[in-house]
N, C-alpha and C positions, 0 to 999 in steps of 0.2 A: 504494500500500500504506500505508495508514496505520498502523497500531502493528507492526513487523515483528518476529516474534518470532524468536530466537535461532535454535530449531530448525529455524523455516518459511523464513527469510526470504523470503515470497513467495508463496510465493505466494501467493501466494500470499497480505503484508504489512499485519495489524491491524486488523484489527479478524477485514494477511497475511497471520482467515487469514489478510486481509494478512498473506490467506494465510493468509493469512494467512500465514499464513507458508504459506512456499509454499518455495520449493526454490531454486535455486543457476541459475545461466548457465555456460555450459560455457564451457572454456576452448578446446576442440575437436579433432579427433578425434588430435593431438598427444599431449594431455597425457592423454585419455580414453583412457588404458592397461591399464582392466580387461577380462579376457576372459574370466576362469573357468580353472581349469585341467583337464587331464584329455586324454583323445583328443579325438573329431571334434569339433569347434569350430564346425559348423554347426548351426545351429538347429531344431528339430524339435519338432513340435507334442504337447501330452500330458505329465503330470504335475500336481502341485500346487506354485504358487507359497507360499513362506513369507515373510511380511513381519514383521518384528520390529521395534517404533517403541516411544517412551517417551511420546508423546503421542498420547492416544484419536482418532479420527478422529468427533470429535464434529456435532451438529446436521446428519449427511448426508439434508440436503432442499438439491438446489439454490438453494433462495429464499434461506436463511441461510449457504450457504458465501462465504469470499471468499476468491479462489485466484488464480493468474496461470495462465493460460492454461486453466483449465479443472481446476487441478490435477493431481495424481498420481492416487492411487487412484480419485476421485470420476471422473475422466477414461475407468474402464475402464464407467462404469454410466449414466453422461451426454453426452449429446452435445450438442454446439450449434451454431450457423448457422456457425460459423468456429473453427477451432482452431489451436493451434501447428503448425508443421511440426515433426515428430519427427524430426529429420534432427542427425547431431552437429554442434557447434561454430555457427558464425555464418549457417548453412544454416536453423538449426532457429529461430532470431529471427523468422523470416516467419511473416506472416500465413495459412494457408492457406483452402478451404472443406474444412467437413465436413457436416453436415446440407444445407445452400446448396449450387446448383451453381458460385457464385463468393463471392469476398470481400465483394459486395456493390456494387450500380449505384447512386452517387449521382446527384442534380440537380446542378445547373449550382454552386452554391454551398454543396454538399454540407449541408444542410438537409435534405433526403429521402432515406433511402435506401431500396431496394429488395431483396428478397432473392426466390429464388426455390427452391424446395426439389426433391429428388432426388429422382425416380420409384422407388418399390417403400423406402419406409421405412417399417417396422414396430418395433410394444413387443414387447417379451417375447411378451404373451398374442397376438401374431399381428395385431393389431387397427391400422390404418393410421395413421402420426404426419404429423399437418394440419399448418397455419399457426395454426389457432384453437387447437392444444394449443400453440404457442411463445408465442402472445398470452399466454394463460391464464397460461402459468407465470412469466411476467414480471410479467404482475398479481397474483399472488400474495404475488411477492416484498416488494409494499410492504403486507402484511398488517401490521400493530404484531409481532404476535406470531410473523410468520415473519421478525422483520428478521436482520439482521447481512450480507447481501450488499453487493458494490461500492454507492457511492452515487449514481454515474454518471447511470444513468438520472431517479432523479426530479430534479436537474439539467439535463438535457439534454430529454428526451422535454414537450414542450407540454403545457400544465395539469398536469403530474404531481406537483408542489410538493407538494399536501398531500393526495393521493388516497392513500385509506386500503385498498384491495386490495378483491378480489372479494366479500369476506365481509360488507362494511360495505357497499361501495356496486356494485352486480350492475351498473351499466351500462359497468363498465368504463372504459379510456383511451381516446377518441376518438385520438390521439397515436397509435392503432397500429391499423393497417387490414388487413382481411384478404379480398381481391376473391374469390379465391379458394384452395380447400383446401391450394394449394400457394403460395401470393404471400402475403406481410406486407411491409407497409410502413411506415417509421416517420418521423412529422415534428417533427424536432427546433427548439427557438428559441432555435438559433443553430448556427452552419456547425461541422462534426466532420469531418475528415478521419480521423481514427482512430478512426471508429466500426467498422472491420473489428474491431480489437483489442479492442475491449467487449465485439463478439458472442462472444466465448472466454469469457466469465464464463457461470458454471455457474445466473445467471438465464436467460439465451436456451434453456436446458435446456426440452424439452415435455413439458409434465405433463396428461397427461387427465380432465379436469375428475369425469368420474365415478368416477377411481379417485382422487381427493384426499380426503384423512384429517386437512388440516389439520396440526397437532402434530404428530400420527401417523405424518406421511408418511414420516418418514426411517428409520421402524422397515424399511418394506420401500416406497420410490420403484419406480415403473414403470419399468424399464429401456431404454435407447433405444441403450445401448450393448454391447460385446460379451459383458458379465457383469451376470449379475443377483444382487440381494441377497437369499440364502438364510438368510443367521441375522446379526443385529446385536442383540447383547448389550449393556448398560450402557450404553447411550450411545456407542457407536463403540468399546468398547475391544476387543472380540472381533466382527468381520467377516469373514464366508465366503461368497464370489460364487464361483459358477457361471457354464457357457456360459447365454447367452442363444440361445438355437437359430434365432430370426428375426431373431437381424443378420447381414445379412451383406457380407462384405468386399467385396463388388463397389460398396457404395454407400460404403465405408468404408477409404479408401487411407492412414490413419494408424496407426490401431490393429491392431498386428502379432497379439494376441490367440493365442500363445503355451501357455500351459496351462492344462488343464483346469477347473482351481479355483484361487483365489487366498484365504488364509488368513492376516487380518489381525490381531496379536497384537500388544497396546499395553500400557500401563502399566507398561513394562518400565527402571529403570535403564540409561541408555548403556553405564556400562562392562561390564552384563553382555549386553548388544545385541552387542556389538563383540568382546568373548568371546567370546558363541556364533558369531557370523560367522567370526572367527579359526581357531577349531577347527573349523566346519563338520561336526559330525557330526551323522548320520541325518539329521532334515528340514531342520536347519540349511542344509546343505550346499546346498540350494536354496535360500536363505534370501537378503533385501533388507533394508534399511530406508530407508522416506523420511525419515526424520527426524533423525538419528544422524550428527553428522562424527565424526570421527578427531580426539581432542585431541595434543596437545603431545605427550604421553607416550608414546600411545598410537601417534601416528605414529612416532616416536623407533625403537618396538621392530617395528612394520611394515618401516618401510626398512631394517633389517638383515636381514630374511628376504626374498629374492628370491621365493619363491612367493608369500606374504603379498601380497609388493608389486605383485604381478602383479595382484594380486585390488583394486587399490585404483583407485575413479574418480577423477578432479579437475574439478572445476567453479567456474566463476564466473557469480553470479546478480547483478543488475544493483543493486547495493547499496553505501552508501558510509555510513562512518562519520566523524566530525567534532568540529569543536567549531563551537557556535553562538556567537552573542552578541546580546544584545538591548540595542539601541542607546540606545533611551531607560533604561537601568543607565549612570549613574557608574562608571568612568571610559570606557565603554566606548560613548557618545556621541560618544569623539573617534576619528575612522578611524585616528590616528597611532597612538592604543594598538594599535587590532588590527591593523594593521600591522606591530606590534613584536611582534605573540604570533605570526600568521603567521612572520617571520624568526627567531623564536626557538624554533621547533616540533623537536626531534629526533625525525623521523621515524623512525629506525632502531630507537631506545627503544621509539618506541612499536608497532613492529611485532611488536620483541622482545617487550615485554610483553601483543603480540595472538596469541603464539603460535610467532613467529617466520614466516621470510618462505618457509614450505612452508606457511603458514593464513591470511596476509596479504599484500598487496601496496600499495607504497606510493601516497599519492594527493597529487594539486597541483591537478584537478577537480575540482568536483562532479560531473558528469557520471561515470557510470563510464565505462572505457577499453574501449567496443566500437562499433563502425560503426552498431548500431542505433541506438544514441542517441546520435548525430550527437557521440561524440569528440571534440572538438579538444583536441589537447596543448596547454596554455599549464602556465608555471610564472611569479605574478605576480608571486611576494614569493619571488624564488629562494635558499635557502638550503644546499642542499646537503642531505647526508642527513641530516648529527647538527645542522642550525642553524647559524646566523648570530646570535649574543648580541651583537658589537658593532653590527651594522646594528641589534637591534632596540635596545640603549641609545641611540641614536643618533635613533631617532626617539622614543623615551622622553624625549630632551631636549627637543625639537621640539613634543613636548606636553605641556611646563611640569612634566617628572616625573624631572629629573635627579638627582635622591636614588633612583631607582626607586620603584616600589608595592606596593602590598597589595592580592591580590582574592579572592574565593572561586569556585571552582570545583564546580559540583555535579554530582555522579554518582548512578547507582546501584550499591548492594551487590550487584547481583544476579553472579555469576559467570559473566558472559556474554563475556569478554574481547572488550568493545565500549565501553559505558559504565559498566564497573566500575572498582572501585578501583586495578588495576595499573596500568591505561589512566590512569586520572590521576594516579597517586605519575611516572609517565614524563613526564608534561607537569611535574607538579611540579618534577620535577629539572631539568627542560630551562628552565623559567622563569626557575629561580633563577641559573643562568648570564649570564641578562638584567639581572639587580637587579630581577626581578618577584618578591617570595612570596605564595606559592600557597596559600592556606587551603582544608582540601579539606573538603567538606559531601555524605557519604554519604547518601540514605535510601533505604528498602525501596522493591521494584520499584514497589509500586502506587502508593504515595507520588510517589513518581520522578516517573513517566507523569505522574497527574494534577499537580505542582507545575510540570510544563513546560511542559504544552501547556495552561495557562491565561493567558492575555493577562496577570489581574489578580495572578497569585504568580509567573510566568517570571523566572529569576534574568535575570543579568548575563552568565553566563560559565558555561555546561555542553557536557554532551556528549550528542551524539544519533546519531543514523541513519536512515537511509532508504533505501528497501526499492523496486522497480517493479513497479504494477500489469502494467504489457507492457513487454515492453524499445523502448522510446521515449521520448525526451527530454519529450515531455509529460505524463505524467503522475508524474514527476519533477521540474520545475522548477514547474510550475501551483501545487501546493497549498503550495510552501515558498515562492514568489515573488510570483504573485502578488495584490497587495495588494487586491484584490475576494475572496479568501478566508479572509480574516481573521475567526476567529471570536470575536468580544465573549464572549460567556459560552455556551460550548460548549470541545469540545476543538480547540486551533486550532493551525496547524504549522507557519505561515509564523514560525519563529523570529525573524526580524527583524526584521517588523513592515513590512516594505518595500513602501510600495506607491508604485510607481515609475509614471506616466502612459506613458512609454515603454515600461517592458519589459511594463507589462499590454496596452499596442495593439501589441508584434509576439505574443505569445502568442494574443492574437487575431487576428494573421495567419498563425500559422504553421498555426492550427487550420483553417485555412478551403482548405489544401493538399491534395489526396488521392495528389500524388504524396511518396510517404512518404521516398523517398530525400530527395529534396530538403526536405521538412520536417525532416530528420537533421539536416540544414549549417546550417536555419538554429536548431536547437537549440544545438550545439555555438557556434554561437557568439553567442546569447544567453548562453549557461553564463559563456563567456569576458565578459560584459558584466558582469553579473551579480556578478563576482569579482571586478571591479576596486574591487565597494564595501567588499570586505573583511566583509561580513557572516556566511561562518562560515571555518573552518581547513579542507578535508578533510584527511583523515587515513588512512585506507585503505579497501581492496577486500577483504572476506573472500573466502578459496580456500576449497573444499569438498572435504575429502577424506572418501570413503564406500566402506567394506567390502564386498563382495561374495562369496557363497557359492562353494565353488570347483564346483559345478558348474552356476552361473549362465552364460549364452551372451547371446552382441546386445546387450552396454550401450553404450547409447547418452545420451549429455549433448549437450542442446541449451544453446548461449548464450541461451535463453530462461529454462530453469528451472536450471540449474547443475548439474542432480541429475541420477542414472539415472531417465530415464524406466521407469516400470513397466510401458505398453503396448508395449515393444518386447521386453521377457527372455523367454527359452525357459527352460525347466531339462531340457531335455534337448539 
């Protein structure tokens, strides 16, 4: 996920969408305590779903979404060679098939994979979905003009580097073979063991070459999934799908496909999203939002109302917040300084100022804390909750700075209690216990973005975040670690600039594994490698807390997207 935005995180994560933002990881079927209130509690097909978000569901063409696992809504109209498992809690992290009758058959050095598609799938209009519509729509995606999807593939997929999409050049990716109507196969240069997890990006999505409209397409996409798109207003902010009458569930063991219509209404302020949720009258009462947590306040007055509370999901999406540092910054070249800001970190501050620890959870990884992405508990520079101020003066001496220092810190304004201003006035105060002071350099979000993620203005000492394409240690550690992605003059994310000969050849080994458990372990403890150079602080896990209609039924949070899946609710 590259830029994870606040609301998405994820899926969904940046460009999240990176997702775009893209949605939360469950914490599972534990803490997934929303059920709707009301009598029968079982699920039953018929009604209209109401979705209430404060961000348009912009550019719906698969080619330009970038989502985690295929996203939320885009997920009820798209399908592709591989999807999440919709299953709650650490169930729902798997890979599964959907369009494919498996995950997918690599070669011997996972270079090749093979996929094989489902007897009897059809569009909307009745009309058969091939291997040459899955080709197509992945050539599409590197159109200039349909960009903003994952950028995995021309990466990954042979000659793809600077192939300009079907419009410029008709001969297509040799990179992707289609023997026949039901077989595609794709030859990557260089070994992918989580290429299952790519094919969930809403590019693998098949798109019929004769119903492409170009720009156009998102006004109304061929549907391959169990709703089709009947009206798309502005640009994503008003969205209303219907059945699609030729899917059907026998080829499609994820999508619970629930009610009759789904009625998507955006540009909505949160607190009045959460309002209406709250009070649930008339169509509220059915009522979602993918995009919408529960603030501070907002939670406060929920957990005093047991109904309310009944009505609330929790989720964790594979996301961690931080502080970076960039080593070539004075003083912050020397590992003993960040060493001394690691031991001098009050976590508890800063959780308090994320919300408190019902919206955050504390971090000592990078890694987030779930099995997918190979976990391992380490605490390097152990300090307790509120810090360790005389370990960090202690290594402050150690690196010729026994008067203490002065550094700047930069954040964004933006009020995202991540890399805003509370987040660092709690580092601030926690610093200056150290004999560090803290000079804090706020600017606007866009500012922000662009003055970090450039190699040539990247401070010394800020805060960041990061968001998972798939819940897997890879494509979390690759683009902040390692040093073969360093972008010179583009936006570039490996914060620290680290480009380590070791950790870039196991990252090339763990890619080359297709058994995924075992690539987990040895994520988890690359992470732990990794950490011992002190190259950022983590700092917490956002929790997701989301409202639900009280007569919503079957929410389900997968540790993949954090959020109520939308293909699982009934309203009746």
């Amino acid at each position: 996920m590259r830029h994870p935005s606040p609301t998405a995180r994820r899926v969904a994560a940046a460009s999240v969408g990176l997702v775009l933002a893209a949605g939360a990881a469950a914490c599972g079927p534990k803490d997934n305590d929303a059920k709707g209130s009301g009598g029968d509690s079982t699920p039953h097909k018929g009604g209209t779903l109401t979705v209430l978000n404060s961000s348009p569901q912009e550019n719906f063409d698969p080619a330009r979404l970038y989502t985690s696992g295929g996203g939320n809504v885009p997920s009820l109209v798209f399908r592709t060679l591989t999807t999440r498992n919709r299953e709650n809690g650490a169930a729902g992290a798997k890979v599964v098939p959907d369009l494919a009758t498996d995950t997918g058959r690599p070669n011997k050095d996972a270079t090749v994979w093979t996929y094989t598609l489902k007897k009897g799938l059809k569009y909307e209009d009745g009309t058969p979905i091939t291997s040459a519509d899955i080709k197509y729509g992945i050539e599409r995606s590197f159109a200039p003009e349909l960009s903003g999807g994952a950028p995995y593939l021309r990466d990954w997929l042979i000659g793809a580097a600077n192939y300009q999409g079907p419009y410029k050049d008709k001969k297509g990716l040799s990179a992707i073979e289609t023997p026949d109507a039901r077989t595609i196969v794709f030859h990557l240069n260089k070994p992918e063991g989580e290429f299952p997890y790519l094919a969930t990006q809403t590019q693998f999505t098949p798109v019929p070459q004769s119903k492409d409209t170009g720009t156009k397409y998102a006004e109304h996409p061929v549907s391959s999934g169990p709703y089709k798109v009947v009206e798309n207003d502005n640009n994503g902010e008003h969205i209303v799908l219907e059945r699609n009458t030729y899917w059907s569930a026998a080829t499609d063991a994820e999508r619970k496909a629930y009610p009759d219509k789904v009625d998507v209404k955006s540009g909505l302020d949160s607190s009045v999203i959460n309002q209406r949720l709250s009070a649930s009258q008339g169509t509220d009462a059915a009522a979602v939002t993918t995009d919408t947590n529960l603030g501070p306040a907002e939670l406060a007055k929920v957990t005093g109302d047991k109904e309310l509370a009944s009505r609330v999901g929790t989720g964790h999406f594979g996301y961690t917040n931080y502080i970076a540092f960039n080593p070539t910054v004075k003083p912050f070249n020397n590992v003993k300084v960040r060493q001394a800001i690691s031991y001098a970190i009050d976590r508890s501050s800063v959780i308090n100022a994320a919300g408190g620890s019902a919206l955050a959870e504390a971090a000592t990884t990078y890694l987030p804390n779930q099995k997918s992405f190979g976990y391992e508990p380490y605490d390097l520079f152990p300090a307790g909750a509120t810090g360790d101020p005389a370990k960090a003066k202690e290594l402050l001496k150690q690196a010729g700075y026994p008067g203490g220092l002065t550094v700047t810190l930069t954040h964004s304004n933006a009020k995202d209690f991540e890399t805003s201003p509370e987040i660092a006035t709690a580092i601030q105060d926690a610093l200056k216990k150290a004999g560090i002071t803290v000079k804090l350099q706020g600017l606007e979000d866009n500012d922000y973005s662009d003055t970090v993620h450039s190699v040539k203005t990247e401070p010394g000492f800020f805060l960041a975040h990061w968001g998972a394409d798939w819940p897997s240690g890879g494509p979390f550690l690759a683009p902040i670690f390692d040093g073969r992605q360093i972008v010179r003059d583009g936006a570039n994310f490996n914060t620290g600039l680290l480009n380590d000969k070791s950790v870039n050849a196991e990252i090339d080994a763990i890619n080359k594994l297709t058994d995924l458990e075992a690539a987990a372990k040895r994520w988890g403890a690359l992470d732990k490698k990794i950490g011992e150079q002190a190259l950022t602080v983590p700092l917490f896990h956002p929790v997701y807390k989301r409202l639900v209609g009280k007569d919503i039924r079957n929410v389900v949070i997968s540790d993949w997207t954090g959020v109520l899946d939308i293909s699982q609710v009934a309203v009746k």
